[in-house]
C-alpha positions in Angstrom: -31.4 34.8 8.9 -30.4 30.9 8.9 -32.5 28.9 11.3 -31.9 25.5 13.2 -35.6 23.3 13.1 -35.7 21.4 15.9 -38.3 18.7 15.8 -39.2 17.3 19.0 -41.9 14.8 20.0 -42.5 15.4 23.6 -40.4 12.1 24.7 -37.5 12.1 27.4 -35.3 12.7 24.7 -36.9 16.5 23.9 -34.6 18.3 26.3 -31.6 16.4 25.2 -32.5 17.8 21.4 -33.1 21.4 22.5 -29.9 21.6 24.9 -28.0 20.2 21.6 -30.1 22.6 19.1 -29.2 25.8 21.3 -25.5 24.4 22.0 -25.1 24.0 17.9 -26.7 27.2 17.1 -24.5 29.6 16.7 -26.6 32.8 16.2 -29.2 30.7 14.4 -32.8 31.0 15.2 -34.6 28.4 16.1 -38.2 26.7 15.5 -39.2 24.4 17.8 -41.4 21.9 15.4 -44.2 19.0 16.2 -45.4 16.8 13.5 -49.0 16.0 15.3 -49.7 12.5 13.9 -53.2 11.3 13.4 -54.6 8.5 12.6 -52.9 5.1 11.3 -49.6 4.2 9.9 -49.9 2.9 6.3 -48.4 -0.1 7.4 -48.5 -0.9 11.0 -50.1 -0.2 14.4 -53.0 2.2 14.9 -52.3 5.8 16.3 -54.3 7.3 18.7 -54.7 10.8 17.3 -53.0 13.6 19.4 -55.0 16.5 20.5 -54.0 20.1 19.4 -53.8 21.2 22.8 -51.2 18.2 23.6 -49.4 19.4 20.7 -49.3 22.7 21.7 -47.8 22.0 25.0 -44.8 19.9 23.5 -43.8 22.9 21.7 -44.2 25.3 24.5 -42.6 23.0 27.0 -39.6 23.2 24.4 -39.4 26.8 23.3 -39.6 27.7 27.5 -36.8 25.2 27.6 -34.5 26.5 24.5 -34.8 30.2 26.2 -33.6 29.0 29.2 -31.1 27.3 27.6 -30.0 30.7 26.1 -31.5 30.6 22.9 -31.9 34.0 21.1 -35.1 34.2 18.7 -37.3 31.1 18.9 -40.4 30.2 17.5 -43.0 27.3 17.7 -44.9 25.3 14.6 -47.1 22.4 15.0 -48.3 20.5 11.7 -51.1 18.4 11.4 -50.0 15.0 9.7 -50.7 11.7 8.9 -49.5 8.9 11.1 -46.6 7.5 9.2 -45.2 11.0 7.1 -43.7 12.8 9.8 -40.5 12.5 8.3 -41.9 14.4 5.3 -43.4 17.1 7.5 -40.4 17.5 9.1 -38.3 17.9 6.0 -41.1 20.1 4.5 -41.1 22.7 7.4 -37.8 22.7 7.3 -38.0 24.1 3.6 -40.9 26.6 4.7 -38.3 28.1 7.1 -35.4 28.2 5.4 -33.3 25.9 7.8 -30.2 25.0 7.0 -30.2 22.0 9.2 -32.3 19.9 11.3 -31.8 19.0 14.7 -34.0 15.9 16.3 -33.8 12.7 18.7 -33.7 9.0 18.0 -35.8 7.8 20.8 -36.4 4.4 19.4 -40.2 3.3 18.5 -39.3 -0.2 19.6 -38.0 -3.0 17.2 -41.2 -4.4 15.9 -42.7 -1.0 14.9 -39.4 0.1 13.8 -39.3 -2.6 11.4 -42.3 -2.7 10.2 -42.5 1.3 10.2 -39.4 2.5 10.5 -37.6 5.3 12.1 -38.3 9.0 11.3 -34.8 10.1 12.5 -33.7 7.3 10.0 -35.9 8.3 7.0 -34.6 12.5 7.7 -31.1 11.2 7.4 -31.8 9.6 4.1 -34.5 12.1 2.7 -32.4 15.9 3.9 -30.4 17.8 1.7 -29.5 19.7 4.4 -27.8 18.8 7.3 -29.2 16.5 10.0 -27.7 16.0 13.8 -29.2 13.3 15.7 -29.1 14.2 19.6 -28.7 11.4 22.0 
């Protein structure tokens, strides 16, 4: 069965991504993905590193919000990453599932740390062979 991953990262912009996610899915199932970031960046600020149970609860808080969006099937994943790769984690579960597409936010991590970081929504687009929609 073809599967929507919907990363989310617990921001204002989560229920945005999931209303889009369940409104684009068309039969789809969907998994409701965190990359949990630890630690620092290669290059940038420090990362205070998020707890499991923190991580658990962005993913709940999401799949709770896709069903009562009307989702069918959803399902939850959190992955333990390294500050700076979440990009690739997101792109890698994305693979382990089978998803033909991705759907996430752009919330914006500021224009310092974007340059100096840069956006995860941004590296997704230019990393995915598959499709990416960016919900705003």
């Amino acid at each position: 069965m073809p599967a929507l991953l919907v990363a989310v990262d617990g921001s204002s912009e989560t229920e945005q991504v999931v209303a889009t996610a369940v409104a684009f899915s068309a039969g789809r199932d969907l998994v409701i993905f965190h990359a949990r970031a630890d630690g620092a960046a290669p290059r940038g600020p420090a990362i205070p590193e998020e707890q499991a149970d923190e991580a658990d609860a962005v993913v709940s808080a999401a799949a709770a919000s896709a069903r009562g969006h009307g989702a069918g099937t959803v399902s939850t994943r959190v992955d333990r990453v390294i500050a700076g790769q979440e990009a690739r984690a997101i792109l890698d579960a994305a693979a382990d599932v089978h998803a033909d597409a991705v759907v996430m936010g752009h919330r914006g991590a500021g224009a310092l740390v974007g340059l100096v970081v840069g956006s995860v929504a941004y590296k997704v687009l230019h990393l995915s062979q598959i499709p990416v929609l960016i919900a705003r």
